[in-house]
C-alpha positions in Angstrom: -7.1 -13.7 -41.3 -5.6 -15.8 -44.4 -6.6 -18.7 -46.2 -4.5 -21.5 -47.1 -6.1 -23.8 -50.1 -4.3 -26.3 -52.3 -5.8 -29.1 -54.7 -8.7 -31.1 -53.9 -9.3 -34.4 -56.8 -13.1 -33.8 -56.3 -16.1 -32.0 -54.7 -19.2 -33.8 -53.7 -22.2 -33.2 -51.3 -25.5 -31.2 -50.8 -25.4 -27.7 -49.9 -27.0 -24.9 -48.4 -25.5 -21.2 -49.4 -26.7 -18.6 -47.4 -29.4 -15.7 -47.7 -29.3 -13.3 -50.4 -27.2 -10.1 -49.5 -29.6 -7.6 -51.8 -33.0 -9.3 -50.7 -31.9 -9.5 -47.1 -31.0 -5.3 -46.8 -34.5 -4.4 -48.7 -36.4 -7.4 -46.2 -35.1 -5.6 -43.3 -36.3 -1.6 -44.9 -39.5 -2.9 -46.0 -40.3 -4.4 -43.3 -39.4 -1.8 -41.1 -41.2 0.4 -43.6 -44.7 -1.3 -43.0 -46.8 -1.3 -40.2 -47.3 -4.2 -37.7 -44.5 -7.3 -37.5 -43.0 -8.8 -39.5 -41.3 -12.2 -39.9 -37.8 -12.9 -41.9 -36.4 -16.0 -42.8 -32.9 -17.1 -44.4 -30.9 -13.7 -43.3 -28.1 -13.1 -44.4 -26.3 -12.0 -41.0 -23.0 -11.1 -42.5 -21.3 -7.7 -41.6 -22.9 -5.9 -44.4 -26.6 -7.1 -43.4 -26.1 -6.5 -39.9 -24.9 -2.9 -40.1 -28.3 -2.5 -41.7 -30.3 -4.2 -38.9 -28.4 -1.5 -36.2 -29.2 1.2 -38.4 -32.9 0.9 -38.3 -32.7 0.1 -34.5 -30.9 3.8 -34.1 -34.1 4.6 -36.4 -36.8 3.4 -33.3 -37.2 0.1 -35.3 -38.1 -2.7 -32.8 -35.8 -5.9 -34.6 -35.6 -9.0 -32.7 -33.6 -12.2 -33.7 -35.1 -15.2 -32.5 -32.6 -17.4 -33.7 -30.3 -18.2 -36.7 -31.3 -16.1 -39.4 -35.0 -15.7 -38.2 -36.1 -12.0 -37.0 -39.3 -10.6 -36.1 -39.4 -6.8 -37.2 -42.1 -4.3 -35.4 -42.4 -1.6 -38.4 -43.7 1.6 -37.8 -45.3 2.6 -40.7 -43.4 5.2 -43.4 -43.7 8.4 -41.1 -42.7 6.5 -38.6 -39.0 6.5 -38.4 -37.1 8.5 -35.1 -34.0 11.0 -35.3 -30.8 8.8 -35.2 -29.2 10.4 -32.1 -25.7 9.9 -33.1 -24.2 8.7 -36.5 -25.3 5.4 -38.8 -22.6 3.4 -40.0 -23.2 1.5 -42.8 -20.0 -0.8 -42.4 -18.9 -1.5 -46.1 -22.3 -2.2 -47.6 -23.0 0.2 -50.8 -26.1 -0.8 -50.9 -27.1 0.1 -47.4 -25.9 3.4 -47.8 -27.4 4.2 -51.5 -31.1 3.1 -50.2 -30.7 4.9 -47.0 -29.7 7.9 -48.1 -32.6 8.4 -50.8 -35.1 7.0 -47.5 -34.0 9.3 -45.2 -33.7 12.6 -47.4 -37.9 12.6 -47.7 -38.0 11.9 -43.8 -38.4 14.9 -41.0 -35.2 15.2 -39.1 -31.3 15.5 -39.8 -28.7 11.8 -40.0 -25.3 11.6 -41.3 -24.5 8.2 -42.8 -20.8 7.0 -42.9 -19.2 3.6 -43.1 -15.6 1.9 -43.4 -12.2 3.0 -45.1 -13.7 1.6 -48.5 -17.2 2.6 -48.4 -15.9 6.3 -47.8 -14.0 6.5 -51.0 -16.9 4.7 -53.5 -19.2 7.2 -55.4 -21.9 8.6 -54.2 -22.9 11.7 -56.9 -24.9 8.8 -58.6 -27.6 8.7 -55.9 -27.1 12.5 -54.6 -27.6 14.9 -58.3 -31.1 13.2 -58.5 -32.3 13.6 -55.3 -30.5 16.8 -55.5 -33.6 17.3 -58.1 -36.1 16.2 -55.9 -35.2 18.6 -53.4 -32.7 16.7 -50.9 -30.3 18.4 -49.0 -26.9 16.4 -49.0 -23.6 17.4 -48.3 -20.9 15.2 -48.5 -16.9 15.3 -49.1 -15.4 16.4 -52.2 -16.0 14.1 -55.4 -19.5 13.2 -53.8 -17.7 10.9 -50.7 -18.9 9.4 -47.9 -20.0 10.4 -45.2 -23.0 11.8 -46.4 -24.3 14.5 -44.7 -28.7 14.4 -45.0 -31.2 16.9 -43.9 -34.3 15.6 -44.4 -38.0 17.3 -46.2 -40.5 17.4 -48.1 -39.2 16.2 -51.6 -40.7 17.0 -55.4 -41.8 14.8 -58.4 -39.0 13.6 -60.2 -39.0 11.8 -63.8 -35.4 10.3 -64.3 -33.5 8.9 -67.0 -30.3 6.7 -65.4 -27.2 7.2 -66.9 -26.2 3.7 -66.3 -28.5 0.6 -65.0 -28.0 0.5 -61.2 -30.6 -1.5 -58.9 -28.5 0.8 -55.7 -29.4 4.3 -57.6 -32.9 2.8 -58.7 -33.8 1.5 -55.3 -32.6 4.6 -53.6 -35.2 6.8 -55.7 -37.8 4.8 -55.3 -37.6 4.5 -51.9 -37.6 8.6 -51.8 -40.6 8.7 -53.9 -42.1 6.3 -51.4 -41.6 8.3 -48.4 -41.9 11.4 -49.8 -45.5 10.3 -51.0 -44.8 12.2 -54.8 -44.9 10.9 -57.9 -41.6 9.0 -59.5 -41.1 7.9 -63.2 -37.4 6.2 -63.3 -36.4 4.5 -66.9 -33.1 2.3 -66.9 -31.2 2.3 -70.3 -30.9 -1.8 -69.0 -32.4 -4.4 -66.5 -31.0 -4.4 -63.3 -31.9 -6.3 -60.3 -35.7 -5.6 -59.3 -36.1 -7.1 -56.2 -36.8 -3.4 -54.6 -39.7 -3.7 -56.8 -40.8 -7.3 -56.6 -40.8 -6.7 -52.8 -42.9 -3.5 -53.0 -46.1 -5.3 -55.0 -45.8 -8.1 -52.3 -46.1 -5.0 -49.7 -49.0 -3.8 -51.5 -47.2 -0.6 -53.1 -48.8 0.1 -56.6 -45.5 -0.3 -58.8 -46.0 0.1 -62.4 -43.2 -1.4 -64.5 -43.3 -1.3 -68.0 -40.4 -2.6 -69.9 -37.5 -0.3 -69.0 -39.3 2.1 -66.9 -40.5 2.1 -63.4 -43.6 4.6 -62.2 -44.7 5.0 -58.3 -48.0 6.9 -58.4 -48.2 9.6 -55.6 -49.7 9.3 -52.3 -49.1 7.8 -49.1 -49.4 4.3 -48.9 -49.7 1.5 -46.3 -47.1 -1.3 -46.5 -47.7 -4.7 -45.5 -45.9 -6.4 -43.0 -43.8 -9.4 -44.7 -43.4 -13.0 -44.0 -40.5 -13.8 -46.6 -38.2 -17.0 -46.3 -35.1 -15.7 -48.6 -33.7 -17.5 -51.2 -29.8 -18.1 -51.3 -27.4 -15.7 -52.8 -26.7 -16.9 -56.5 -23.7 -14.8 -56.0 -22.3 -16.9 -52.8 -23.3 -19.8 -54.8 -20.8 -18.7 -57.7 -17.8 -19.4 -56.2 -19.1 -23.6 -55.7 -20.9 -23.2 -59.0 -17.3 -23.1 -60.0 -14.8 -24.5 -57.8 -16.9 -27.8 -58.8 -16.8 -27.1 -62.6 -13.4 -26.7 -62.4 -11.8 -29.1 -59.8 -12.0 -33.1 -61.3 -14.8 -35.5 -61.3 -16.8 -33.2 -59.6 -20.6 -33.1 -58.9 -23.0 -31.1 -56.1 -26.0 -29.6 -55.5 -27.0 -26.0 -54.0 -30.1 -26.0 -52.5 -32.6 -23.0 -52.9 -30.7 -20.5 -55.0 -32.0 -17.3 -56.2 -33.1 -17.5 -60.2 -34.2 -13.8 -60.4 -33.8 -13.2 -64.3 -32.4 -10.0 -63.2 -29.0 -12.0 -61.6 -29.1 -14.8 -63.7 -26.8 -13.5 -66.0 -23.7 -15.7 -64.2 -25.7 -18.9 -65.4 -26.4 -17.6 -69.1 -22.3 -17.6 -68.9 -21.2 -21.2 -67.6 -23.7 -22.4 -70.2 -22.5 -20.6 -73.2 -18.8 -21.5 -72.3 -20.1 -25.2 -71.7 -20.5 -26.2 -68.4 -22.7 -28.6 -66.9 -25.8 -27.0 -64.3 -29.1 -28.1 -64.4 -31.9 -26.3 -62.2 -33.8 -28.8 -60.4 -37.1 -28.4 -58.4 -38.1 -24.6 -59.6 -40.3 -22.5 -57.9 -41.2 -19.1 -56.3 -40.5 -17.7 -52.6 -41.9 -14.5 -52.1 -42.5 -13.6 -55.2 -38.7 -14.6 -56.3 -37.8 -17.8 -58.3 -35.7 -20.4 -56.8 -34.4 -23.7 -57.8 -31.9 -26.2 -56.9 -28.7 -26.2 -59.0 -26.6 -29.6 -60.2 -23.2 -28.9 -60.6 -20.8 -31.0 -62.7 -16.8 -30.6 -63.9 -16.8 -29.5 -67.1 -14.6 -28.4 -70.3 -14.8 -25.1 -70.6 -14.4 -22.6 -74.0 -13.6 -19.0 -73.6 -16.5 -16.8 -75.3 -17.4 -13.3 -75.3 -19.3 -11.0 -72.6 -20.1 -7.6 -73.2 -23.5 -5.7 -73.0 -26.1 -5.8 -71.8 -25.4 -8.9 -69.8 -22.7 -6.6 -67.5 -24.8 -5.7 -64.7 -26.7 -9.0 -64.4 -23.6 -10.7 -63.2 -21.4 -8.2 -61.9 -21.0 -9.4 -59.0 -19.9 -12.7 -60.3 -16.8 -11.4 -62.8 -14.4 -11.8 -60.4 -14.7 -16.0 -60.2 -15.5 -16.0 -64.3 -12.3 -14.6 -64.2 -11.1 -17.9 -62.9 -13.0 -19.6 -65.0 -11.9 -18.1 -67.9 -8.7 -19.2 -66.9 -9.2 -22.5 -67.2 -11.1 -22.7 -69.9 -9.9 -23.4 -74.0 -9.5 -20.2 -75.8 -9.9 -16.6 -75.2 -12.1 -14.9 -73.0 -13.0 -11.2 -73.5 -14.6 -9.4 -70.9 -15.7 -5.7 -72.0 -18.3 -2.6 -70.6 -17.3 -3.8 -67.1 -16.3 -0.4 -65.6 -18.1 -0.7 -62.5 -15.7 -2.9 -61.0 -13.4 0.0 -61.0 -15.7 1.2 -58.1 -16.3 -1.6 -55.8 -14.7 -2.6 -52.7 -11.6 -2.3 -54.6 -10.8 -1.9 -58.5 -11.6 -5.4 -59.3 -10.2 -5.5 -62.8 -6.6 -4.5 -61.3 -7.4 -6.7 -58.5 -7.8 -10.3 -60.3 -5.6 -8.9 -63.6 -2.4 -8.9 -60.6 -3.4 -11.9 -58.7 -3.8 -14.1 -61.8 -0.8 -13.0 -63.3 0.7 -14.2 -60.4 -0.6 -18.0 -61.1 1.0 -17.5 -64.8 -2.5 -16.8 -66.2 -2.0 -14.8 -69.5 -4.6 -12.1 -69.0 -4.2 -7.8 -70.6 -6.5 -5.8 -68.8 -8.7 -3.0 -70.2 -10.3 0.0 -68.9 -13.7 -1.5 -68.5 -12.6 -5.3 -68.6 -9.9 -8.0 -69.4 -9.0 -10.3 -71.5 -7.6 -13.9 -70.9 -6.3 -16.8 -73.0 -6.5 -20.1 -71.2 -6.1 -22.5 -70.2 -3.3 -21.8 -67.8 -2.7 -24.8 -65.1 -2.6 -22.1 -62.2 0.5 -23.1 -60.6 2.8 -20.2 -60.2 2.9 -17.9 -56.5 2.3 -18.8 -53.5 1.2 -15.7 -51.8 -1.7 -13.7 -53.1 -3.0 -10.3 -51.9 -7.4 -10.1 -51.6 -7.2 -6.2 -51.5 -10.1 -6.1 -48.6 -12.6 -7.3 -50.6 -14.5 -10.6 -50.8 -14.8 -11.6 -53.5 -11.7 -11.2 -54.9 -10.9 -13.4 -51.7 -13.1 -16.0 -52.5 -12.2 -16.1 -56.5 -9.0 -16.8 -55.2 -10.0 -19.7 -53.5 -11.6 -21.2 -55.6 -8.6 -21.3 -57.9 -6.5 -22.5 -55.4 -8.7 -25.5 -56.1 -6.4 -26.3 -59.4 -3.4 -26.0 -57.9 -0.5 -29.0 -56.5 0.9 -27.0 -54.3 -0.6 -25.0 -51.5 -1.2 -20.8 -51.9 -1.7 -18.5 -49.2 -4.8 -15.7 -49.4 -3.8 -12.9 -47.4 -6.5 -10.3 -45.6 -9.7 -12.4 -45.8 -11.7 -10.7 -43.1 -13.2 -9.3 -45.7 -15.3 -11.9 -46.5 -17.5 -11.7 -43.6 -19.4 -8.9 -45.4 -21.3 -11.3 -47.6 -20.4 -14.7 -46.6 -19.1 -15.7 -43.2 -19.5 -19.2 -43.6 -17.4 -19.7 -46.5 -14.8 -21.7 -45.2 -16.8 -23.6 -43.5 -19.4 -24.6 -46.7 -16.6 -25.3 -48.7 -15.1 -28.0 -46.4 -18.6 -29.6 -46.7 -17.7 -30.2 -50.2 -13.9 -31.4 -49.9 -13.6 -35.3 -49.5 
């Protein structure tokens, strides 16, 4: 599959982006998780999502669609769960894998979790030394690979520092300590996404959270069944966030996006380097804020992003990347390491692609720097590297440009977004 995109004079219109990826893997556990039905709204049913909705029917989960992003999930309670009788594949989804695997190490019977050609080569010693401390039994290839290789028992107490802030390693502790019924202390040296714990309160699970650290008392507890309409994915929403602030006399709205302060990081960006959103009609869906977001062409300025910041729009550096581009000035992007270890190294990824377009950009070893603007117009064949969002960045660029470019190996982008084409067309006039 390739995409062919050139230069569009404008984007206009109302639209929809679809469910958000993280809250609609943890919708699908919880709920399966808790005991009774329950009802989910605003899936996400890209590959990722999907992969996660099979696993838990292997698991003796009853999960019915009843139509478009609507399920009804039968949960069985959290000793509930069945022996997988042959092995789950967890597709490309890292986050599928990193909760399940912390799950299914407190449970009573053996799995073995695998997934694609790029899943199997992302680490996975982050998750296994600490359940190794509780007590879990994982083997898995050498350098901590995939497939992971889980007998399941009775797990230990565990008090945790994380090396780095990681809502994967987080969630996959805290879902041990669930199922395992023992006490968990876990304290992040930064935020990261919390809607593992947001989730939990609404399921009735006693969460303490103060500041930086995260406490599950011990016992066995009784979740509730959900009834959760999810929000859209701010990070499907990037890419029209900017395709419209950087293609002319542009202006849209995305309906029901996301806010969680934990992923809002993307937005703290555009408005430092001087673009114009606005977040109209605010308010909370299950226990996550959402608003509807005005989008405007802008004039950008290159700034600085380091930190703290990093993991609340990691997901998004890929299209500020493209931003950055076109923006006035330099733009320094530093402490970014993490997206040596995604789907692909996205720092070599978008450092080569850009390069292509004539984009002056050096790259670091946890980031890049890029002095715009550039006017985008060199190549005309560019690579994705199997993964999404380096696809869709792409895209978006392509936006900019006279002359048409050709995206190469784009099935990749039915992990998260499916649709994309399709949304983006809504916005072309």
């Amino acid at each position: 599959m390739k995409i062919e995109i050139s230069r569009q004079n404008n984007l206009s219109g109302e639209i929809k982006v679809p469910g958000d990826k993280s809250i609609s893997h943890r919708a699908v556990i919880l709920s399966s998780l808790a005991r009774g039905q329950s009802r989910i709204r605003g899936f996400l049913e890209s590959e990722d999502c999907l992969h996660t909705v099979e696993i838990f029917r292997q698991l003796g989960i009853k999960i019915n669609k009843q139509k478009k992003g609507v399920y009804t999930v039968s949960g069985s309670g959290l000793d509930g769960l069945q022996e997988p009788q042959s092995v789950l594949d967890c597709g490309n989804s890292g986050t599928g894998m990193r909760i399940l695997t912390g799950l299914l190490s407190a449970q009573s019977f053996y799995s073995v979790l695998t997934g694609d050609k790029s899943l199997c080569q992302r680490p996975m010693e982050r998750i296994i030394s600490p359940l190794e401390q509780m007590g879990a039994q994982i083997w898995s290839r050498r350098g901590g690979m995939a497939p992971l290789s889980v007998r399941g028992q009775k797990l230990a107490p565990l008090n945790y520092e994380l090396p780095v802030a990681s809502a994967q390693v987080k969630s996959s502790l805290i879902m041990a300590g669930l199922a395992s019924g023992e006490p968990l202390t876990i304290t992040e040296p930064g935020f990261s996404r919390d809607h593992t714990e947001r989730m939990l309160k609404n399921s009735g699970v006693p969460l303490d959270k103060e500041k930086l650290t995260i406490s599950l008392p011990g016992g066995r507890y009784k979740l509730t069944p959900l009834d959760i309409k999810i929000p859209g994915d701010i990070s499907s929403a990037a890419f029209f966030i900017a395709a419209a602030l950087i293609t002319e006399n542009s202006s849209i709205i995305l309906k029901n996006v996301g806010l969680n302060p934990t992923r809002s990081g993307f937005l703290e960006v555009i408005d430092k380097m001087g673009g114009s959103i606005d977040i109209l009609n605010k308010r909370k869906t299950a226990g996550e804020p959402v608003g509807d977001l005005q989008v405007k062409s802008s004039s950008l300025s290159g700034i600085e992003i380091r930190g703290d910041i990093i993991p609340r729009l990691i997901d998004e550096i890929p299209v500020i990347a493209v931003l950055a581009a076109r923006a006035e000035g330099r733009t320094l992007i530093r402490d970014a390491e993490e997206l040596r270890v995604k789907e692909t190294d996205r720092i070599e990824a978008m450092v080569n692609e850009l390069s292509k377009m004539g984009v002056s950009i050096a790259e670091y070893e946890d980031g890049m720097i890029i002095e715009g603007p550039s006017d985008l117009q060199k190549g005309d064949l560019f690579r994705s590297y199997g993964d999404h969002r380096v696809a869709m960045s792409l895209a978006v660029a392509g936006l900019c440009r006279k002359k048409k470019m050709t995206i190469t190996n784009c099935e990749c982008i039915n992990t998260s977004f499916p649709e994309f084409e399709e949304v983006l067309a809504e916005l072309i006039n």
